[in-house]
N, CA, C and O atoms as a Tripos MOL2 file, in Angstrom:
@<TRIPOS>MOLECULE
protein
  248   247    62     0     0
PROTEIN
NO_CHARGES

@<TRIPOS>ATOM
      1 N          -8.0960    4.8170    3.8970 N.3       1 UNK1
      2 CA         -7.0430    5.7240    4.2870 C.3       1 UNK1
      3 C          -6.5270    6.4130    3.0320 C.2       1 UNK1
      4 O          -6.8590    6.1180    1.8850 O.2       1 UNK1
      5 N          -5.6480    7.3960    3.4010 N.am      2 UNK2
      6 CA         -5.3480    8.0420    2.3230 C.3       2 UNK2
      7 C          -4.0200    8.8500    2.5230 C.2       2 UNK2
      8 O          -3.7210    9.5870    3.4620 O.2       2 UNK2
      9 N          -2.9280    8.3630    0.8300 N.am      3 UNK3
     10 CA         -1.7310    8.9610    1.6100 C.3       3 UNK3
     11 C          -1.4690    9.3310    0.0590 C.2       3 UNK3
     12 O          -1.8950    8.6730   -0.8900 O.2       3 UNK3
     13 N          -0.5670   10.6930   -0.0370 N.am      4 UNK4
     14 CA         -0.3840   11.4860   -0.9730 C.3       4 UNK4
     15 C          -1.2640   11.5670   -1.9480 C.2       4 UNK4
     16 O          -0.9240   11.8190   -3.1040 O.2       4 UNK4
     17 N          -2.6520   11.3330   -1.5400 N.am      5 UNK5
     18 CA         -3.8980   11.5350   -2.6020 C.3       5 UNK5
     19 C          -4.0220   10.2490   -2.7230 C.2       5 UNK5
     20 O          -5.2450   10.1130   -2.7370 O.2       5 UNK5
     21 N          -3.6580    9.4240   -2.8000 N.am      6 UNK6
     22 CA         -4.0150    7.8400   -2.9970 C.3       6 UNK6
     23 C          -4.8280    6.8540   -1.6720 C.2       6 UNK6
     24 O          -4.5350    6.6650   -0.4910 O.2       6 UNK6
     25 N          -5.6330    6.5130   -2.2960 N.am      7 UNK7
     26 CA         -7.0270    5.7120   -1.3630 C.3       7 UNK7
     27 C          -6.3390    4.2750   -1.2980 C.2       7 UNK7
     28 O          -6.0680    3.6520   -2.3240 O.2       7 UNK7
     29 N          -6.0520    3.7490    0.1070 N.am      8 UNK8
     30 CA         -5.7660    2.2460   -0.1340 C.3       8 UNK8
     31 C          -6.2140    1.6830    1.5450 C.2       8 UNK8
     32 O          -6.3580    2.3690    2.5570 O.2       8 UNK8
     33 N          -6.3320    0.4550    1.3990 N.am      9 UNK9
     34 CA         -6.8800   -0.2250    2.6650 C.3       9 UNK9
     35 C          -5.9100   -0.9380    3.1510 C.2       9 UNK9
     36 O          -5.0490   -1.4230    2.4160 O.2       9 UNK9
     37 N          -5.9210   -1.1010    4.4770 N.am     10 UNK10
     38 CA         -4.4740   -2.2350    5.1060 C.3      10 UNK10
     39 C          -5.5750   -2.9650    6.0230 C.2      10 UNK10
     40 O          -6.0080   -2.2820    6.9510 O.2      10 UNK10
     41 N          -6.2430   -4.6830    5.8340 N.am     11 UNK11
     42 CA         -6.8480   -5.5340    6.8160 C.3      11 UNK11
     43 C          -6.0520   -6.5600    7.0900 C.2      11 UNK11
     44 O          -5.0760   -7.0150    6.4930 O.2      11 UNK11
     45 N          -6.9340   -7.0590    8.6860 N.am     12 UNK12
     46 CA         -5.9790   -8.6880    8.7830 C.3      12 UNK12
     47 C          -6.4470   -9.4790    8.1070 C.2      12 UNK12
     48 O          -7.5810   -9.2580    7.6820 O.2      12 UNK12
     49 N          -5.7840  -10.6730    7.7510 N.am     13 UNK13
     50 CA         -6.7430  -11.7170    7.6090 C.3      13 UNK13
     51 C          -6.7010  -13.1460    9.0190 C.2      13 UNK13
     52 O          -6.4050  -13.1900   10.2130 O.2      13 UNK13
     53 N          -7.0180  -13.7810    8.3310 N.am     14 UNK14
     54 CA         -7.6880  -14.6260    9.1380 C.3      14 UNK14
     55 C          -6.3430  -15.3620    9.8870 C.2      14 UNK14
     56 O          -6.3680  -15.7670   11.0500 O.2      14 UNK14
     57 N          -5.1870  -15.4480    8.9960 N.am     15 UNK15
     58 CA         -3.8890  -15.7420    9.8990 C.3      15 UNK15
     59 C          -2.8250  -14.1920   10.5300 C.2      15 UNK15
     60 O          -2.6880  -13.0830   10.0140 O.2      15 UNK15
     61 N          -2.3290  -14.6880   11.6260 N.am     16 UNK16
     62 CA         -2.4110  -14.0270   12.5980 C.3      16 UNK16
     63 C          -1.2320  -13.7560   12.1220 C.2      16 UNK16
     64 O          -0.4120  -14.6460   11.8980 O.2      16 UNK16
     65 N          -0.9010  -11.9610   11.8210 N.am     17 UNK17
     66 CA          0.5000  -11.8750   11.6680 C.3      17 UNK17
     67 C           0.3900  -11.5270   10.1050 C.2      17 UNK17
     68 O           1.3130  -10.8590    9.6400 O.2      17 UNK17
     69 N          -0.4660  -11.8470    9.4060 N.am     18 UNK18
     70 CA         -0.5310  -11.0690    8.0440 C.3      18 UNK18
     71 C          -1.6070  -10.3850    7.8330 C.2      18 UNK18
     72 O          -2.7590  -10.6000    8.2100 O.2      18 UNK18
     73 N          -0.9230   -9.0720    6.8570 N.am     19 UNK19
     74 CA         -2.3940   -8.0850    6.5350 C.3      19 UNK19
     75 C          -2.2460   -8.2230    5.3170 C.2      19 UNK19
     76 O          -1.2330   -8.8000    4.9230 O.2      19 UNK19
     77 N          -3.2850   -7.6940    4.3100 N.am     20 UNK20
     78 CA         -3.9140   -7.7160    3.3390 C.3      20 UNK20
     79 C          -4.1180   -6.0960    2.9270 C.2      20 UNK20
     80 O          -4.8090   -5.2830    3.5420 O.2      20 UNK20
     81 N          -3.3500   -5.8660    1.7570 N.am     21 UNK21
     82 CA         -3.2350   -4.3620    1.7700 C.3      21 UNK21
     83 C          -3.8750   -4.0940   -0.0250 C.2      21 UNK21
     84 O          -3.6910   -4.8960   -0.9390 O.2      21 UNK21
     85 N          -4.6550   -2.7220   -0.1460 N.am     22 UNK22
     86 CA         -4.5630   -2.5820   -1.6730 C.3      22 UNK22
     87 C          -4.7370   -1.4140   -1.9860 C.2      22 UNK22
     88 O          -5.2640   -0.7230   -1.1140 O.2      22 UNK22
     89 N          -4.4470   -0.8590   -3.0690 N.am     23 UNK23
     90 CA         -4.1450    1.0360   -3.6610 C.3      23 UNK23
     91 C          -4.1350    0.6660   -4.7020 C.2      23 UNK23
     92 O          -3.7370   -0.3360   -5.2950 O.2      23 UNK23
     93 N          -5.0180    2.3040   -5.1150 N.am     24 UNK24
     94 CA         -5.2720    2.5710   -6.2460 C.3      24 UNK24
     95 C          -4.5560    4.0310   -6.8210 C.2      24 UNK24
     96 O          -4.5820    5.1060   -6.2210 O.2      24 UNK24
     97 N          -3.8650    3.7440   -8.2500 N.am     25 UNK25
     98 CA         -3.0220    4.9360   -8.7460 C.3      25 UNK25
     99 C          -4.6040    5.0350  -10.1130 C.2      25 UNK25
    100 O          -5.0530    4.1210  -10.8050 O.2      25 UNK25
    101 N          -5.0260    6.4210  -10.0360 N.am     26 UNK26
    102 CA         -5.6480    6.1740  -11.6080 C.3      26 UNK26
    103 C          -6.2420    4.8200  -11.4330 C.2      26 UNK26
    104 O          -6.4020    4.2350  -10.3620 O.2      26 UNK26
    105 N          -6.5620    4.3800  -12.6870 N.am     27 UNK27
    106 CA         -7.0020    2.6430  -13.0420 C.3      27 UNK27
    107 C          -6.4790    1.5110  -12.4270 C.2      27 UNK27
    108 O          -7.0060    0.4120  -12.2550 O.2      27 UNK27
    109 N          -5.5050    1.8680  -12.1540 N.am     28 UNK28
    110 CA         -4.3950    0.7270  -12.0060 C.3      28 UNK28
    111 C          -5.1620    0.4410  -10.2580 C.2      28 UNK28
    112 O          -5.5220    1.2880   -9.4410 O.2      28 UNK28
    113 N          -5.1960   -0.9230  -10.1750 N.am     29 UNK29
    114 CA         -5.1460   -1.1170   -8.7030 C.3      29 UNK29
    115 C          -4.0680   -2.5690   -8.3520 C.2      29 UNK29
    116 O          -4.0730   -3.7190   -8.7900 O.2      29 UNK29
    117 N          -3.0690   -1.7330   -7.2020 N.am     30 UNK30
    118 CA         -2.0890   -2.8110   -6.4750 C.3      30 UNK30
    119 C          -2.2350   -3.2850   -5.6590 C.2      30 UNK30
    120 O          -2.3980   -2.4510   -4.7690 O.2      30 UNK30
    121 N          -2.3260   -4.6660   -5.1340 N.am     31 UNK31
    122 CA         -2.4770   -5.3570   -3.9670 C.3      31 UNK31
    123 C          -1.2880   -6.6840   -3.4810 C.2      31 UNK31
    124 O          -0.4020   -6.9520   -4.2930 O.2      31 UNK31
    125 N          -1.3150   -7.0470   -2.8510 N.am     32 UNK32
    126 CA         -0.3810   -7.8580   -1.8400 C.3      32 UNK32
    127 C          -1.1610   -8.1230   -0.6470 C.2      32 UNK32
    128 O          -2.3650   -7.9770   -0.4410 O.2      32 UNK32
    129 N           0.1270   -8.7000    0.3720 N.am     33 UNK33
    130 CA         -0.1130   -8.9290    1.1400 C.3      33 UNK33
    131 C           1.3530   -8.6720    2.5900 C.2      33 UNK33
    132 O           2.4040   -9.0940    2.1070 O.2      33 UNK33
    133 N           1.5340   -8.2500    3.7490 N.am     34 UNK34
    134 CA          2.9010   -8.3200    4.5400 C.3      34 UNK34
    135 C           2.1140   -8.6370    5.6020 C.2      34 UNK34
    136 O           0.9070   -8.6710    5.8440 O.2      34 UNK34
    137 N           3.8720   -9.0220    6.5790 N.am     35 UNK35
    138 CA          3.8920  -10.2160    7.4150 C.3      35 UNK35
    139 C           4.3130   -9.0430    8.3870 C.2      35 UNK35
    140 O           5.2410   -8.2890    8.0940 O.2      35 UNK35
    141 N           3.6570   -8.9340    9.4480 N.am     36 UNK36
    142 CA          3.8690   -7.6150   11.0300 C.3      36 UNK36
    143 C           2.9580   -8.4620   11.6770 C.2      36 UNK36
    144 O           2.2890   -9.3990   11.2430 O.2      36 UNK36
    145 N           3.0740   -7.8530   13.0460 N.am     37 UNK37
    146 CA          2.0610   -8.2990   14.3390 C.3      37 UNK37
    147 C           2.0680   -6.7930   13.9840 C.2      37 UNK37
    148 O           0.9160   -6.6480   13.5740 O.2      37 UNK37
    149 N           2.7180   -5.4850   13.8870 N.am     38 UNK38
    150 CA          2.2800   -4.4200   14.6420 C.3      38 UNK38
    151 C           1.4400   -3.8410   12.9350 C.2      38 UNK38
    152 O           1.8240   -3.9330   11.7690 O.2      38 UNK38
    153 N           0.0730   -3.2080   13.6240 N.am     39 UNK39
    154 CA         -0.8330   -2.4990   12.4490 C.3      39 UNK39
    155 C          -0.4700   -1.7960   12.3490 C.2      39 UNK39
    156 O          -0.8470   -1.5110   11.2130 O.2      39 UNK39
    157 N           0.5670   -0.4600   12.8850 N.am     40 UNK40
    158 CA          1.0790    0.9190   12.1020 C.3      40 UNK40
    159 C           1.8920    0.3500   11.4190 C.2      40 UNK40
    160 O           1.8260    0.8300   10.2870 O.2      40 UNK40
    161 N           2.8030   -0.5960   11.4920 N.am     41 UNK41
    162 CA          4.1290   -1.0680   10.3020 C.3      41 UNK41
    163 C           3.6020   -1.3700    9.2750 C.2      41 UNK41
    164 O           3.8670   -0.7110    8.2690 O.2      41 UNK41
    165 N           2.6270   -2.5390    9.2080 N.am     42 UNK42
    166 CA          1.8230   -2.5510    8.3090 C.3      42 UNK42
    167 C           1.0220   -1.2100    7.0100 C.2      42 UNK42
    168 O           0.8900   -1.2820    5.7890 O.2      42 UNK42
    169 N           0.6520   -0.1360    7.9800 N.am     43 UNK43
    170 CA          0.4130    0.8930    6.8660 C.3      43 UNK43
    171 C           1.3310    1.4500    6.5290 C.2      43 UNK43
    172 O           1.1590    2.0430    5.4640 O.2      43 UNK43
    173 N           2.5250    1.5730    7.0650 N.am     44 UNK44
    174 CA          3.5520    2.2720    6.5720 C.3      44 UNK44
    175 C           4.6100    1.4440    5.1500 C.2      44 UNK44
    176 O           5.3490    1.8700    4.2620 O.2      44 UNK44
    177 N           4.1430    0.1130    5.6010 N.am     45 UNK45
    178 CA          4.7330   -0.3500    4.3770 C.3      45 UNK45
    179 C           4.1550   -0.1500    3.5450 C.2      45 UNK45
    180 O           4.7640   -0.0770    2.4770 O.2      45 UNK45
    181 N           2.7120    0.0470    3.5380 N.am     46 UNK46
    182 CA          1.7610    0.2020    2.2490 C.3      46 UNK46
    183 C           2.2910    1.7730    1.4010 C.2      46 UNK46
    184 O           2.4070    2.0780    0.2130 O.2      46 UNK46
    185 N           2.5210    2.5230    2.7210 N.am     47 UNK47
    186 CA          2.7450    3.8230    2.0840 C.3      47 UNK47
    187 C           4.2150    4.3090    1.4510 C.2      47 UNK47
    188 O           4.5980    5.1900    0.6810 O.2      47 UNK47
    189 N           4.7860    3.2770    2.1850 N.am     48 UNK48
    190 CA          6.4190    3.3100    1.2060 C.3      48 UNK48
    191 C           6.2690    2.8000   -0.1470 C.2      48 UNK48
    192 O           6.8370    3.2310   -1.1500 O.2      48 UNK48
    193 N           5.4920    1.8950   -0.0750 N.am     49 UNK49
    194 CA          5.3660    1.2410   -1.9200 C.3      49 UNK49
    195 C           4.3350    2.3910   -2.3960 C.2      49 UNK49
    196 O           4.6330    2.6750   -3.5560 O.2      49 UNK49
    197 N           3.3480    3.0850   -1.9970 N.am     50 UNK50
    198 CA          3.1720    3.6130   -2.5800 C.3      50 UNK50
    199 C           3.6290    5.1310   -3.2020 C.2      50 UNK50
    200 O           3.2350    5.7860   -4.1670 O.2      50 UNK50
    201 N           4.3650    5.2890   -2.4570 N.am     51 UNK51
    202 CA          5.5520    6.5100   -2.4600 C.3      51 UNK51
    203 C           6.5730    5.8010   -4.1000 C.2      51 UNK51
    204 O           6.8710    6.4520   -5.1010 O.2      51 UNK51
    205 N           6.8570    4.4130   -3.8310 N.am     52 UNK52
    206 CA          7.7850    3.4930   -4.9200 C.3      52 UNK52
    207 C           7.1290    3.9540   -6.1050 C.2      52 UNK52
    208 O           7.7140    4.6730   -6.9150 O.2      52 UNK52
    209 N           5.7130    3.5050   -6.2780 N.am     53 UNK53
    210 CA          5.1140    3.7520   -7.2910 C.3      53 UNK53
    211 C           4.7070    4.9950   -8.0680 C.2      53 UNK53
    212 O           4.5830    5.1580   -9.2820 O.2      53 UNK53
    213 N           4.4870    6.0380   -6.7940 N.am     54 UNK54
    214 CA          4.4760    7.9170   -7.4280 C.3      54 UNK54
    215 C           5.9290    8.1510   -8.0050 C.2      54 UNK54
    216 O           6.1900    8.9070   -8.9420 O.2      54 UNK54
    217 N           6.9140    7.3140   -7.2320 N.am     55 UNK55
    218 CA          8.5600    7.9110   -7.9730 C.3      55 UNK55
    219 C           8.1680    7.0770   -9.2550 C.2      55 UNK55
    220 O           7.3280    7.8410   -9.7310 O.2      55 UNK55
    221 N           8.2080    6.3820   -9.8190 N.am     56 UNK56
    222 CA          7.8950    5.2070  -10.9190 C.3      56 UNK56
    223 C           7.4580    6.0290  -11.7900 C.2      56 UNK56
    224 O           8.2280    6.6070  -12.5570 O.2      56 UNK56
    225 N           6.2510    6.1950  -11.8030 N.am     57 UNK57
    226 CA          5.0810    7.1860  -12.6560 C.3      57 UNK57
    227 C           5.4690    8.5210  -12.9840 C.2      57 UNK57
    228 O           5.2080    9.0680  -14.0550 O.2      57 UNK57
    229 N           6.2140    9.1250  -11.8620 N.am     58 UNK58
    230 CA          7.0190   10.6050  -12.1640 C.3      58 UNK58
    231 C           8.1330   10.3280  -13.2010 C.2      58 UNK58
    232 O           8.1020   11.1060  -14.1540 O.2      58 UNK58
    233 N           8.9560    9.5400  -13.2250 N.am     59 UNK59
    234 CA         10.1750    9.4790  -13.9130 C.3      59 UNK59
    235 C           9.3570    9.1260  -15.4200 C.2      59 UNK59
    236 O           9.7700    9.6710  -16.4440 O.2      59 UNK59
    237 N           8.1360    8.1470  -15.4720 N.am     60 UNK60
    238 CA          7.6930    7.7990  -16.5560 C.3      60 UNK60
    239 C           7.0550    9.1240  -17.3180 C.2      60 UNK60
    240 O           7.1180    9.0190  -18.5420 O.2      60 UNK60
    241 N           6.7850    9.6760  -17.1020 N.am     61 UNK61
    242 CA          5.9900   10.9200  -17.3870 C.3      61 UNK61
    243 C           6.8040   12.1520  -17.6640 C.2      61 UNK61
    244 O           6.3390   13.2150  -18.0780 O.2      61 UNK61
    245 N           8.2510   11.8680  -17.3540 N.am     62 UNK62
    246 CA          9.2480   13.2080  -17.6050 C.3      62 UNK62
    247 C          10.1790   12.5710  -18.4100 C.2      62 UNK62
    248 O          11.1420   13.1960  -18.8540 O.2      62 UNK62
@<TRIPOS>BOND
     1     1     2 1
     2     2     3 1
     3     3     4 2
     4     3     5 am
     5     5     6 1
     6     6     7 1
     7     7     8 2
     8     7     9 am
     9     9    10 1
    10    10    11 1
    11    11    12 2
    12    11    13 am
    13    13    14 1
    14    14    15 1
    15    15    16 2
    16    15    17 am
    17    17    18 1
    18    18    19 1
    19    19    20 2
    20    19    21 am
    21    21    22 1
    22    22    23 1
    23    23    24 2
    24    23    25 am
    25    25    26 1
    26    26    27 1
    27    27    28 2
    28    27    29 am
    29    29    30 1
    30    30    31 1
    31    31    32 2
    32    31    33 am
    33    33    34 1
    34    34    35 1
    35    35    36 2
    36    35    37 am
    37    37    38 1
    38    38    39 1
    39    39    40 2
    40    39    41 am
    41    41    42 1
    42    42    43 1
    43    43    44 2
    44    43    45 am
    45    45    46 1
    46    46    47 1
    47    47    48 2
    48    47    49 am
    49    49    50 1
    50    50    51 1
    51    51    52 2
    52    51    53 am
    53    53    54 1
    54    54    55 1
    55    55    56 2
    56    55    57 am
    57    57    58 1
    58    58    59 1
    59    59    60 2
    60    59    61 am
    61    61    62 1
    62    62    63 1
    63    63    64 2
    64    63    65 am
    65    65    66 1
    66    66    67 1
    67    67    68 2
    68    67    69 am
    69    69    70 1
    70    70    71 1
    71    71    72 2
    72    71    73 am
    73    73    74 1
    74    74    75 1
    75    75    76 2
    76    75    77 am
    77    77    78 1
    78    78    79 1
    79    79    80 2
    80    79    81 am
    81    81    82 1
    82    82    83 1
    83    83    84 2
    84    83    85 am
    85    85    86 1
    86    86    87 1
    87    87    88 2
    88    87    89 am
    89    89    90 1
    90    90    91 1
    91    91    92 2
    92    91    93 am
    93    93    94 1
    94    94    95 1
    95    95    96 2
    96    95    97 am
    97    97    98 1
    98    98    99 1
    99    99   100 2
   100    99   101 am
   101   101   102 1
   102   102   103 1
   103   103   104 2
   104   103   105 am
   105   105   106 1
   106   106   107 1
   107   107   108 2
   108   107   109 am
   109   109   110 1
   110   110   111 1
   111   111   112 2
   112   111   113 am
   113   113   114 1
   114   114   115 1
   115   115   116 2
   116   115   117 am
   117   117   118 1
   118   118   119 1
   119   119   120 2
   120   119   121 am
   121   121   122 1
   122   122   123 1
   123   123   124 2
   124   123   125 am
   125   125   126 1
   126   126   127 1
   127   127   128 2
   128   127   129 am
   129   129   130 1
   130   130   131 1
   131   131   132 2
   132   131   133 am
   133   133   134 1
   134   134   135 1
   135   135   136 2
   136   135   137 am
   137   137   138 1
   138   138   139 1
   139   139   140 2
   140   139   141 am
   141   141   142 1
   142   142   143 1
   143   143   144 2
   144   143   145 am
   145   145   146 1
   146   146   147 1
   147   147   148 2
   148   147   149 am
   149   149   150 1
   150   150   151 1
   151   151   152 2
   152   151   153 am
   153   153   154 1
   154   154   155 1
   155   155   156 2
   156   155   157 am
   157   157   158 1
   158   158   159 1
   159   159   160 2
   160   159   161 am
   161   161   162 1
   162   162   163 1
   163   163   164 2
   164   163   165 am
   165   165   166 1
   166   166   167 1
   167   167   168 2
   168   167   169 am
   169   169   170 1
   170   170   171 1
   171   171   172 2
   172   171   173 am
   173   173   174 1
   174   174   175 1
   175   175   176 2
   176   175   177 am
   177   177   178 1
   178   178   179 1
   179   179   180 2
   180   179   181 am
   181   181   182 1
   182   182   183 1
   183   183   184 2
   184   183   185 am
   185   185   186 1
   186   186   187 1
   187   187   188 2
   188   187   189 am
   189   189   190 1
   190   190   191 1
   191   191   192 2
   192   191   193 am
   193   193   194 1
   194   194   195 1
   195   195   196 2
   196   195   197 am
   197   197   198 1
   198   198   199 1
   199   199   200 2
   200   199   201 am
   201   201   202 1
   202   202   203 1
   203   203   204 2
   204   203   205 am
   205   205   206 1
   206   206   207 1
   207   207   208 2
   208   207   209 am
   209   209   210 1
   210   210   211 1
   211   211   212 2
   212   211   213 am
   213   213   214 1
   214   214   215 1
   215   215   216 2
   216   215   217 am
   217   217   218 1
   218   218   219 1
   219   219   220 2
   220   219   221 am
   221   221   222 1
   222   222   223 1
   223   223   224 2
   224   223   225 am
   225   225   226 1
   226   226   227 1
   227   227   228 2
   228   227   229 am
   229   229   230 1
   230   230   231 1
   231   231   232 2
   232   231   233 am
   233   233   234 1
   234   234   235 1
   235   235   236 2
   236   235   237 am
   237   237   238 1
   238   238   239 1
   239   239   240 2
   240   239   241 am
   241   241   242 1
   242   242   243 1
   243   243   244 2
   244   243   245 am
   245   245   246 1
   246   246   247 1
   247   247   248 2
@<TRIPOS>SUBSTRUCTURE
     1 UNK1         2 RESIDUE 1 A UNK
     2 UNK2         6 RESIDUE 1 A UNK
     3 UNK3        10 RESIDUE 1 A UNK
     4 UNK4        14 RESIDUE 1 A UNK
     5 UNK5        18 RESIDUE 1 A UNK
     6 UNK6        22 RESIDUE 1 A UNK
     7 UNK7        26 RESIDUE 1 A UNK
     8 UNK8        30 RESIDUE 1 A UNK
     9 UNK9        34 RESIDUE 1 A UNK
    10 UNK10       38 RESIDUE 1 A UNK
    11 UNK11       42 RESIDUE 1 A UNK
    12 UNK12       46 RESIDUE 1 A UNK
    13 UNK13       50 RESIDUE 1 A UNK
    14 UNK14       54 RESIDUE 1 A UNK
    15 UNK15       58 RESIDUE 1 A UNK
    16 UNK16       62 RESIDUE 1 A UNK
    17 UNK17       66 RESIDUE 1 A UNK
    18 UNK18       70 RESIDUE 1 A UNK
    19 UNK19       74 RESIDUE 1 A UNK
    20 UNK20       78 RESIDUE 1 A UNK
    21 UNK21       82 RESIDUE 1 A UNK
    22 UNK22       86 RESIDUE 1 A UNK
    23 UNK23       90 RESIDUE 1 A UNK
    24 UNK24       94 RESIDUE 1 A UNK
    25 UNK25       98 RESIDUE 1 A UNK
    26 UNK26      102 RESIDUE 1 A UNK
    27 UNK27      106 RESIDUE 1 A UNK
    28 UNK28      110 RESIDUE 1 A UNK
    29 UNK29      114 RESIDUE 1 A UNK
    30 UNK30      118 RESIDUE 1 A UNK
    31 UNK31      122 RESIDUE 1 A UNK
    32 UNK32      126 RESIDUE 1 A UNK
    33 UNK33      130 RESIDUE 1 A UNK
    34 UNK34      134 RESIDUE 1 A UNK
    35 UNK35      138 RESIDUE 1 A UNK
    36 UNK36      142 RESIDUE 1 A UNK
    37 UNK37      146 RESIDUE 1 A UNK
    38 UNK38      150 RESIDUE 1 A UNK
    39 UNK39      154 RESIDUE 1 A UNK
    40 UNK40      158 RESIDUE 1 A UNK
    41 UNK41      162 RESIDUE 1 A UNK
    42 UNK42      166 RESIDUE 1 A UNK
    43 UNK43      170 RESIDUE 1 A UNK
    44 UNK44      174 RESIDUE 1 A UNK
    45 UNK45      178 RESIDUE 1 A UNK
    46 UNK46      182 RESIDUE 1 A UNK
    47 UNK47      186 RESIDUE 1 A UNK
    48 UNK48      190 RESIDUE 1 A UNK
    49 UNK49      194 RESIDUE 1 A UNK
    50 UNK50      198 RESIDUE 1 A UNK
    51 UNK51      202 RESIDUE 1 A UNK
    52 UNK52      206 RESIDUE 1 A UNK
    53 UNK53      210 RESIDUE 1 A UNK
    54 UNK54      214 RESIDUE 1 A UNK
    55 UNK55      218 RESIDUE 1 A UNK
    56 UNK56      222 RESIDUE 1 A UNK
    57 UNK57      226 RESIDUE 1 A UNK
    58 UNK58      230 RESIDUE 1 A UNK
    59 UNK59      234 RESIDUE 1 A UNK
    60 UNK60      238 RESIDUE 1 A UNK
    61 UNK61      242 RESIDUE 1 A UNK
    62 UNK62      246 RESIDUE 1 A UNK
């Protein structure tokens, strides 16, 4: 998937109720893990941290 130019994956794993998420900025790659039954909440949390991390990198860079 792909959100503001950034490539990242959201899977389940094997317990029920957690996904397995990871993105890449540049080099850097972030991963975790969150706790949903529902799979759109799940990507959307991925895409709020990664939104966290473009504000991060912007402020670092100005």
């Amino acid at each position: 998937m792909n959100h503001r130019g950034v490539e990242f994956t959201v899977a389940k794993t094997s317990v029920p109720g957690v996904w397995q998420w990871q993105f890449w900025i540049g080099d850097k790659v972030k991963s975790g893990r969150t706790e949903t039954k529902i799979d759109l909440l799940a990507i959307r949390r991925v895409q709020l941290r990664i939104d966290r991390e473009l504000k991060a990198l912007a402020r670092k860079l100005a």
